[in-house]
C-alpha positions in Angstrom: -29.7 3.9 -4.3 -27.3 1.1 -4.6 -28.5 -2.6 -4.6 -26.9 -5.2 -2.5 -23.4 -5.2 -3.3 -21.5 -7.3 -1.0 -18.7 -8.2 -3.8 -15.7 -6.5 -4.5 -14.4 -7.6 -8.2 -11.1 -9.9 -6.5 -13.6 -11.4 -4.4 -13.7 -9.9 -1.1 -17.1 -10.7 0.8 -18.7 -8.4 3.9 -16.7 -9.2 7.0 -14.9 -12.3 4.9 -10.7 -13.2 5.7 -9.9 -12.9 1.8 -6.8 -11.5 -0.6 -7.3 -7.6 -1.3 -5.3 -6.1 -4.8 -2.5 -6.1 -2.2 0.2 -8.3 -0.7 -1.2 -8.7 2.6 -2.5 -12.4 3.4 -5.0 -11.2 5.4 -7.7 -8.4 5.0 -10.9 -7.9 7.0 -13.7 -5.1 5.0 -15.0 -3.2 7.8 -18.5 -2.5 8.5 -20.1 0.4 6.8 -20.2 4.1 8.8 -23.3 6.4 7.7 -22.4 10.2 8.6 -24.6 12.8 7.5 -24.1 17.0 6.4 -25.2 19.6 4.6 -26.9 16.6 2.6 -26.9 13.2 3.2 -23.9 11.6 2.2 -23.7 7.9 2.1 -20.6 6.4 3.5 -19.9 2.2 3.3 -16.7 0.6 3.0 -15.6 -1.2 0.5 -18.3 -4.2 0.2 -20.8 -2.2 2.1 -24.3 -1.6 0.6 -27.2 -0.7 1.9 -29.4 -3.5 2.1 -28.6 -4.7 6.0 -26.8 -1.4 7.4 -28.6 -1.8 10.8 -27.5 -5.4 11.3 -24.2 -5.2 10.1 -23.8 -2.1 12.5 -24.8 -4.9 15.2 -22.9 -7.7 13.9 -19.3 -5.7 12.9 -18.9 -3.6 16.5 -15.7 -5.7 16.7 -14.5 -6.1 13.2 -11.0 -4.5 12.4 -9.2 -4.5 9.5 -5.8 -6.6 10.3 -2.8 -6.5 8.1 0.2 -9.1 8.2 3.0 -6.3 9.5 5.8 -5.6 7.0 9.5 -4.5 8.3 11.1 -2.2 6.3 13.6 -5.1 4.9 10.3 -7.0 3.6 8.9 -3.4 1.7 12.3 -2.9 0.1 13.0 -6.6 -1.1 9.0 -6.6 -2.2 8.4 -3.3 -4.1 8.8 -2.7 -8.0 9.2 1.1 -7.5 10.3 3.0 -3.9 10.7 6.8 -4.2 10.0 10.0 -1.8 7.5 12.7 -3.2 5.2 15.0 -2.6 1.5 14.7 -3.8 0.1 16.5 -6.2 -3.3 15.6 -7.2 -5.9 13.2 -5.7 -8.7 11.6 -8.3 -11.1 9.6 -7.2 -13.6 7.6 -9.5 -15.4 4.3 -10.4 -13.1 1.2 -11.0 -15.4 0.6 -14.1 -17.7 1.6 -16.6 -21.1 0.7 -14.4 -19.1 -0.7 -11.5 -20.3 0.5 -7.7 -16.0 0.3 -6.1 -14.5 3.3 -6.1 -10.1 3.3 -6.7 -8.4 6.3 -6.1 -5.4 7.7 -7.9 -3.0 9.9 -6.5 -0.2 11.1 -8.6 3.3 12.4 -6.7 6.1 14.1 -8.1 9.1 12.3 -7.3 12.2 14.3 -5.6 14.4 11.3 -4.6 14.7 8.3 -6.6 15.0 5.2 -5.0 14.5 2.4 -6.9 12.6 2.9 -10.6 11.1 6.2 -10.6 13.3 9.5 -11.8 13.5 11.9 -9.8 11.1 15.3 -11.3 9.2 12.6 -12.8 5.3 11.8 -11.6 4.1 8.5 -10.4 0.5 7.5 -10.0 0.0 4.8 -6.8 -3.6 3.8 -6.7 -5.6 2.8 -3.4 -8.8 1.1 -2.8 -11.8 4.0 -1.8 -12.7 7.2 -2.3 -15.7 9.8 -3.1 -17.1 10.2 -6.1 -20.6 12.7 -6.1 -22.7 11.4 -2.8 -21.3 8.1 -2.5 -18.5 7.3 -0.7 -16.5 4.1 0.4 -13.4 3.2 2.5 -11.3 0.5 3.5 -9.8 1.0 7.3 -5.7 0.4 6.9 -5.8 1.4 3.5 -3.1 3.8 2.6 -4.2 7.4 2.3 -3.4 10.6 1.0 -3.2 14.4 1.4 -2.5 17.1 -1.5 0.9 18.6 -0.4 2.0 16.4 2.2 5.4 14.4 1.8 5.4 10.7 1.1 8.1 7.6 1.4 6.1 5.0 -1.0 6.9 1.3 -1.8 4.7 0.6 -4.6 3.6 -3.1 -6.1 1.9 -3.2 -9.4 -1.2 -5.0 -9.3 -3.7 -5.7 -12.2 -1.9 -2.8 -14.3 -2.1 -0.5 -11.7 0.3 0.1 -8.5 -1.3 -0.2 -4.6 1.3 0.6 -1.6 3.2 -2.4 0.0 1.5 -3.7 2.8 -1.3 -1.1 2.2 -1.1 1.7 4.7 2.4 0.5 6.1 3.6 1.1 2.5 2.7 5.2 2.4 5.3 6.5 5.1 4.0 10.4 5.7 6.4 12.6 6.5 6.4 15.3 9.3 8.5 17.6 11.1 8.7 17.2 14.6 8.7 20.3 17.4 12.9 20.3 16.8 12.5 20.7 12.9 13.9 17.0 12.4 12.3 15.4 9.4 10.5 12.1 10.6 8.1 9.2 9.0 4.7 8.3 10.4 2.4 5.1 9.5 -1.0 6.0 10.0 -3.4 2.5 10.1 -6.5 3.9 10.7 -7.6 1.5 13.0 -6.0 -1.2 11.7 -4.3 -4.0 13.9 -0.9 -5.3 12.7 -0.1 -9.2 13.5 2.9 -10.9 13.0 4.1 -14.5 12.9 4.1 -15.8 16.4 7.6 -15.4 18.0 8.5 -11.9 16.6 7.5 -8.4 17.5 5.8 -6.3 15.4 7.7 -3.7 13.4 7.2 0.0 13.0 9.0 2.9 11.6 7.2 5.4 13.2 8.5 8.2 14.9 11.7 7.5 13.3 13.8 9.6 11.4 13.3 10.3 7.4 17.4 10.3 6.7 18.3 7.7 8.9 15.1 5.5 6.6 16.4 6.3 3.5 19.9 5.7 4.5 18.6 2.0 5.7 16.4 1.9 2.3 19.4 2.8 0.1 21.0 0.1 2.1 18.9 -2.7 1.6 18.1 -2.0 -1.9 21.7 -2.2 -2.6 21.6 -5.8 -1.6 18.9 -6.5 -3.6 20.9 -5.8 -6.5 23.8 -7.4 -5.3 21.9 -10.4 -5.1 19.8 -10.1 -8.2 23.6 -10.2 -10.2 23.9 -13.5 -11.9 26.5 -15.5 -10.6 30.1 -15.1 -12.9 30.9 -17.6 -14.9 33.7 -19.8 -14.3 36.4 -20.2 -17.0 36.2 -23.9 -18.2 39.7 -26.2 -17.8 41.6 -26.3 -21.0 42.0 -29.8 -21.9 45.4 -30.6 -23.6 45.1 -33.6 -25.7 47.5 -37.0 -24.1 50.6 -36.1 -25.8 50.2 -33.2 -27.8 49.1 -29.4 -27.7 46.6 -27.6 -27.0 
C-alpha cells in the first residue's frame, strides 16, 4: 500500500488551485474514486493516496477539475506540433524510478501534417494518469486516448516530453456521424471550462473535421506570416557635397 502521497512532482497539492505540466492556469486534482472487480483495484487521482479516502470522499463531493477554455485560434498560435493521426499504442508506467504518478504515452501515426510532424511518421504525446499492475490514477479533463480511434492533436512540449494544449481540449477525437460526415468531439470528462468574464466559452464540438483543418491550416498560416522577420529597408546612398558617389 502506498503511503500518504498528496504531492505531485510540479507541486500540485489534494484539492489545491495550482499549475499542472500544462498551459492551463488553473487545475483542480479531483478526489480519489475506489471501484472494485475481479480483484481489488485501487483507483486515486493524481495526488490521491490512501491515507484519508473517507474524508476526502466527504470533503471533494463538489470538486471539479476546471480548465481556462482554449479557442481553436489560441491552440494553433500555442502548439509546437499540430497533426491528425490515428493511435497506435497506449503505455502506461511510473514517471520515475521509485516514483508513485503514473504518465501515460501514447504514440500516433501521423496521416496529415500540420505543423512539425511528417506525415507516416509517429509521434508520442504524453498525458498525466494511467494503470500500471493494481494501481491506478486519473486526472478528470485530462486528455485521453483509445487504440484505433482518430485524433486532431495540438501538442506543447513540457519537461522533454509533449502534453495536449489545454489538456483534454487539445485531443480533438474524431467520429462519424449517422450521415457519414467526419466530425471532431472534445470529451472533458467532467471537467468545467471558464473563460474570462465577458466572452463565451468556445467549443469545436460537433463540428466538422475538414471545415477544422481548413480553419487550422488557416491560422497556422498566419503564424508564419507573422513569425517572418520584417524586410530590411535599403539604406539612402549618401553622395558626398559636391562630388560622387
Amino acid at each position: 500500500m502506498h503511503a500518504a502521497c498528496n504531492r505531485w512532482p510540479d507541486g500540485v497539492k489534494l484539492g489545491a488551485v495550482a499549475p499542472m505540466p500544462h498551459d492551463n492556469k488553473e487545475v483542480h486534482v479531483m478526489k480519489p474514486a475506489l471501484r472494485t472487480g475481479s480483484r481489488l483495484r485501487r483507483w486515486f487521482t493524481l495526488a490521491g493516496c490512501v491515507l484519508g479516502v473517507t474524508l476526502l470522499l466527504a470533503a471533494y463531493d463538489a470538486a471539479a477539475t476546471t480548465l481556462v477554455a482554449m479557442d481553436l485560434p489560441t491552440l494553433t498560435q500555442g502548439a509546437d506540433r499540430v497533426l491528425l493521426g490515428t493511435v497506435e499504442k497506449v503505455e502506461s508506467h511510473y514517471l520515475a524510478e521509485g516514483s508513485s504518478y503514473i504518465v501515460t504515452d501514447v504514440t500516433i501515426r501521423c496521416e496529415r501534417e500540420l505543423l512539425g510532424v511528417p506525415a507516416g511518421s509517429r509521434f508520442t504525446v504524453r498525458h498525466l494518469g494511467g494503470v500500471v499492475g493494481e494501481l491506478g490514477q486519473r486526472v478528470h479533463g485530462e486528455a485521453s486516448y483509445r487504440v484505433g480511434e482518430q485524433v486532431l492533436l495540438f501538442a506543447k512540449e513540457r519537461g522533454g516530453a509533449f502534453f495536449s494544449m489545454g489538456m483534454a481540449q487539445g485531443a480533438m477525437h474524431v467520429f462519424s456521424d449517422s450521415r457519414g460526415v467526419l466530425r471532431v468531439d472534445v470529451a472533458l470528462d467532467q471537467a468545467e471550462l471558464i473563460a474570462p468574464a465577458g466572452q463565451a466559452i468556445p467549443s469545436e464540438s460537433g463540428r466538422p473535421l475538414d471545415d477544422v483543418l481548413s480553419a487550422v491550416r488557416s491560422l497556422l498560416a498566419e503564424r508564419a506570416r507573422q513569425s517572418k522577420p520584417a524586410p530590411l529597408t535599403q539604406p539612402a546612398t549618401v553622395r558626398p557635397a559636391g562630388g560622387r558617389p
